[in-house]
Each structure stands twice: as C-alpha cells, then as structure tokens.
N, C-alpha and C positions, 0 to 999 in steps of 0.2 A: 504494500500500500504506500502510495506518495504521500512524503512528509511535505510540512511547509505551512503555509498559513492554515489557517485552521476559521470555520466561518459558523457561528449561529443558525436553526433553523429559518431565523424570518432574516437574516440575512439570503441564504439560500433560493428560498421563496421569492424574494424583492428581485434575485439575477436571472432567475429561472423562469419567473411567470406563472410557478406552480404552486398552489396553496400548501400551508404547512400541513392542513390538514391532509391533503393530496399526500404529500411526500411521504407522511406517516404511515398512510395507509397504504403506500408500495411497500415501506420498509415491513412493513409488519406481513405482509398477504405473500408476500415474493421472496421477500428476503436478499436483492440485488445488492443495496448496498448497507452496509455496517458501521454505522455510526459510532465513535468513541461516546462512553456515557460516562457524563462528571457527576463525584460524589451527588450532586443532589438532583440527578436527572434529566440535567439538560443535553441534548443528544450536539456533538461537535462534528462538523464535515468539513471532506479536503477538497483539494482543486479535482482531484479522480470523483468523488461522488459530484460536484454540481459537474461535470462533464458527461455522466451515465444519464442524472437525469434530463438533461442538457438534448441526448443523443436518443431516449425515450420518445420526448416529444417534439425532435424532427420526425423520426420514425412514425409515429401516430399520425401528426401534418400531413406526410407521405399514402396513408391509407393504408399503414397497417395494426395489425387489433392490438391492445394491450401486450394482448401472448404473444405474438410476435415482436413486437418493440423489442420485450424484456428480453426474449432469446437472442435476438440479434446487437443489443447494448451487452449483455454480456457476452459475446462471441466477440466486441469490439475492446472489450477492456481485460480479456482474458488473455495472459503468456504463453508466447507457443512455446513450443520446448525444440521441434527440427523443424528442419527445411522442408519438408512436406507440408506441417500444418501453415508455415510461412505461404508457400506454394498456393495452399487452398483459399486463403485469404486474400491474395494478391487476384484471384479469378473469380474472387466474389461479385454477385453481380449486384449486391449490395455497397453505395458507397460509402466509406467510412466518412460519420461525421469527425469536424474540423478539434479538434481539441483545446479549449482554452487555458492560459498559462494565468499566473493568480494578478499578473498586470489587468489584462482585461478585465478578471472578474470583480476586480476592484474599482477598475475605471467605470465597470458598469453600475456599481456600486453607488460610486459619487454620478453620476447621471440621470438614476434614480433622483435624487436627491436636489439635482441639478447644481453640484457646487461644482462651479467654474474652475476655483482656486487650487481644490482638492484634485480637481481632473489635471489643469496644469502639470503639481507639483505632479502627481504620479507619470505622465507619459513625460515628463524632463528625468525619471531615476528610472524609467523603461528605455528610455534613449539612450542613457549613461550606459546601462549595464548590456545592451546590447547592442549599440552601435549600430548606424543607420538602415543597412540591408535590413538587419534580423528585426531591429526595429519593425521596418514599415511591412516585412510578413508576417513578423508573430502578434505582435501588439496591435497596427493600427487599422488592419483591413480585417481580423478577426473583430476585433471592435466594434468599426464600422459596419460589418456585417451582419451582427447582433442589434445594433441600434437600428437600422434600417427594419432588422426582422421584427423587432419588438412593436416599432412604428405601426409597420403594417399589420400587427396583427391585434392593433387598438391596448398592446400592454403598456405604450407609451405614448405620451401627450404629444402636441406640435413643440409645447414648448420645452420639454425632454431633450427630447430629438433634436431642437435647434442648437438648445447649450451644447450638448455634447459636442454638437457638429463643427461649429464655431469653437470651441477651442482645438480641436485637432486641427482643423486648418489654421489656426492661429501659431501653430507648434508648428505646422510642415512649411509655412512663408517662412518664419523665426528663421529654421533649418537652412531653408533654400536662401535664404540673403546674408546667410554668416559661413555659405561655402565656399572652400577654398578653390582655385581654378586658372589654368593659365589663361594667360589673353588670346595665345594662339588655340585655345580650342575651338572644337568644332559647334558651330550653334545653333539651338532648337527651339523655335515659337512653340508654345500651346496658349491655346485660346476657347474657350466657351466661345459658342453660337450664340447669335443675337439672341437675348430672349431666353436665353438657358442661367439659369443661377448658381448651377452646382460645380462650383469648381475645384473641390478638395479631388475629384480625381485627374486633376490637369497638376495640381502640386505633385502630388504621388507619382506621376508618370515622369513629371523633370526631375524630382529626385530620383529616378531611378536612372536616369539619363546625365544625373551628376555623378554617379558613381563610376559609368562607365569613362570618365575625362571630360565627356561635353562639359557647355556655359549654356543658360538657359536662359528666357527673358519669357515673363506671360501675362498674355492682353484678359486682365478682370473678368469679371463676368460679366455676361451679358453687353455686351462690346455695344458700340453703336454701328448700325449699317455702314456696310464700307471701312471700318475703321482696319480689321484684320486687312485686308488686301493693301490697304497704306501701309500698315506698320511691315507688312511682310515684303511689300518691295522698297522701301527704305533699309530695312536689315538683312538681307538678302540672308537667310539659315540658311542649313542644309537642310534640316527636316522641320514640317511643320505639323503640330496635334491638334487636330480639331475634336473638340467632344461634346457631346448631347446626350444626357441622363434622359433628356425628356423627347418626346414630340413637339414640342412649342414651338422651337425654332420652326421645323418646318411647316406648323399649321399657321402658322402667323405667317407667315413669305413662302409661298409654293414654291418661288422660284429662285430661292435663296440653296437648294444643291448642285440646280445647272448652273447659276453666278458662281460659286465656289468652285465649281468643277472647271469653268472654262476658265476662269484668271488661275488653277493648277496649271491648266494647259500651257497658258503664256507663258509660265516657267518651268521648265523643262528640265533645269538643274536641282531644283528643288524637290524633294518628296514629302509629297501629302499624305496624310492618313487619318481618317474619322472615327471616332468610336466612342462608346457609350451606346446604355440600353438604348436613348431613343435613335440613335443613329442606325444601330442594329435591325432597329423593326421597321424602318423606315423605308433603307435601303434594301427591305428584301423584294421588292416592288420600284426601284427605282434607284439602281444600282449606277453608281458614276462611273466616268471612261477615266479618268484622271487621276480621282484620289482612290486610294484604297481604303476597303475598312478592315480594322482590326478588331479583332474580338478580345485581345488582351495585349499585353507588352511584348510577347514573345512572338506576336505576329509584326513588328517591328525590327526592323534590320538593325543593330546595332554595331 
C-alpha cells in the first residue's frame, strides 16, 4: 500500500464526488479498499484509495455495473508478479484510468474550496519538485482534466472551475516569461481564435515547445479579426498554433477557416497547425488545404 499523505473521509468525498456515505458502503459491501482506522474510529485514506474510487466511477460513467467497476479497479490496482500477467494487461481492452499523485488531489482540494492562494503555493512546490516536463504531465493536465470532469458533470460550480483555471494559467504565463532561451532560436506563435477564451492550452503547448530550444510569443485570447495574420507576418515563426476549445470561433465567422487557410497558403515557409476540441469537430466536415490539424503535440513536428 502507498504511503504518503494521508486524507479524511469528507476530505475524500469533496475530491471524488462521492458521498461518505457512498464510500462507506463500498468499503463495507466489497471490501476494495482498506482504510487505516485511528484509535477513535475515524477511517484514514491514501493517494491509492481516492484513485480506486476515482477509477470506480469513471468505470460506472462508462456503463459498467457496480460489479464490474469493482473487478476491473481492482485488476487496475493489483501487482502482477510476470510478464504474462504484464502481457495480459497491456491487451486489455479496458483503458487504464489516469492515476492521481497527492499534488493534484490536493490542488483539487483547494479548488473545492476555491482558495486561489493555497492552489498557487501548491503547483509552485509541484513545479519545484518536478520540474517543468513532469510538471505539466503529472500535475497540470491531470488537474485540468479532473476540473473540467467535475464541471461537466454539475460536481462543480462556474465559479470553481474558473479559480482553478485562472490560477494555473497564471502559473504557466509566470513559467513561460521567466524562461531561459537563446535569441537565435527557432520561433513559434500560438494564438486562440477570435472569439475563443480558452487559452491555458496554447501556454501548455509553448511550454512544451520551450523545452524542446524554441522562443515562443502568444497572441491573448480571443484576438481581434485580422490581428493573428498581422502579428504572424511581422514575426515571421517557423511554426504557428492555432487552437479552439470551442465552436464559436467558427459559428461567429463561417469564413474565418478558409481566411486562415489561405493567408497559410501565402506563407509557405511557415507551418500551420489547428487544434482543440472545437477545431477537431469542426474540421471533420471542413477540412483545410493549408493548415493541419493536430489532435495532440505529438502530431506536431518538433
């Protein structure tokens, strides 16, 4: 069993979305997971128990029954011992949920809560201790992926979901304008689409594009028409990120993908690329000759 922070049941509760009463009554009917019990009864859980039932009810979300969840969270949190049962797991046609480290569960912690302060100080001693790569996959897109889940699925408020949001891109600008970088590198626009707000995944994408040696420069949110084609032919990059979370962009300006696509054209040294969910559903009906879309970073030449 994983040592390490140790959490109350309505802490648990508050990360999970599942009632104490709930959690109870898996411990007691199932017997999954096993709570340390202190002198005077109150049950203590680790970062491995809020991750089983973490993993319960994605499974459940999924459509499958209690009985199945529980089997298959514990086939996920169970030691193999050879390379067969490694084997059998690896062909699972079940995907393994993502595991949370006690940053996250903490940051979701203060989120709940909505303390700005508390989120801060924690992802600046997540930074510290693992340094920016590990940082921005263990910590901030687990995070991120939790508070968006929680959002949509009414366990959190707008205005939750906002603080959270807003201090993690307040931490990934901080990052990205106190990085180190020659002058002779190579350099990469990203840019929200008009009309799009969400640009913590345009910081994420040039911090990753910092590590690899680039210099990066990014047009706000929600740009004004026309502003991206300026700034992009005044700074001539070598690669440009366009991204859209949402559809707006394009339901506001129909003709705001073939505008983007033909000023790609005009520069030919340049490479474009679009991505974000709304980009994604967009373009599956109206696919550009110019830009490419990526479905993540690794669809990106680096």
């Amino acid at each position: 069993m994983k040592q390490g922070k140790q959490y109350y049941i309505k802490q648990v509760a508050n990360v999970t979305g599942l009632s104490a009463q709930l959690i109870r009554k898996w411990e007691e009917r199932y017997q999954l997971i096993q709570p340390l019990r202190m002198p005077n009864g109150y049950r203590i859980y680790n970062e491995e128990h809020v991750n089983t039932l973490l993993t319960i009810k994605a499974l459940q979300k999924k459509g499958f029954s209690i009985k199945e969840a529980l089997s298959l969270a514990a086939d996920n949190t169970k030691e193999y011992e050879d390379d067969s049962d490694a084997e059998e797991l690896a062909y699972s046609p079940i995907e393994k949920e993502p595991q949370l480290n006690n940053f996250v569960i903490s940051l979701l912690e203060r989120g709940i809560a909505c303390n700005e302060l508390e989120l801060a100080i924690i992802l600046k001693q997540a930074y510290h201790f693992y340094g920016l790569s590990a940082f921005l996959t263990e910590v901030v897109s687990p995070f991120l992926q939790e508070v968006g889940n929680k959002w949509e699925a009414g366990e959190w408020d707008e205005y939750q979901e906002s603080v959270s949001s807003l201090v993690v891109r307040d931490m990934l600008v901080q990052i990205r304008r106190n990085f180190q970088y020659t002058e002779n590198a190579p350099l990469v626009v990203g840019a929200c689409l008009p009309m799009e707000q969400h640009e913590i995944p345009v910081h994420y994408l040039l911090l990753q594009f910092l590590l690899k040696g680039w210099k990066s420069f990014q047009i706000g949110a929600s740009p004004a028409p026309g502003s991206i084609e300026a700034l992009v032919t005044r700074l001539q990059p070598k690669i440009v990120l366009l991204s859209a979370s949402t559809t707006i962009p394009f339901e506001h300006d129909p003709e705001l993908l073939d505008k983007l696509d033909r000023f790609a054209e005009s520069l030919p040294a340049i490479s474009f690329y679009m991505g974000g969910e709304g980009a994604l559903a967009y373009t599956k009906n109206n696919m550009p000759n110019r830009i490419k879309i990526a479905n993540s970073i690794a669809d990106i030449v680096l």
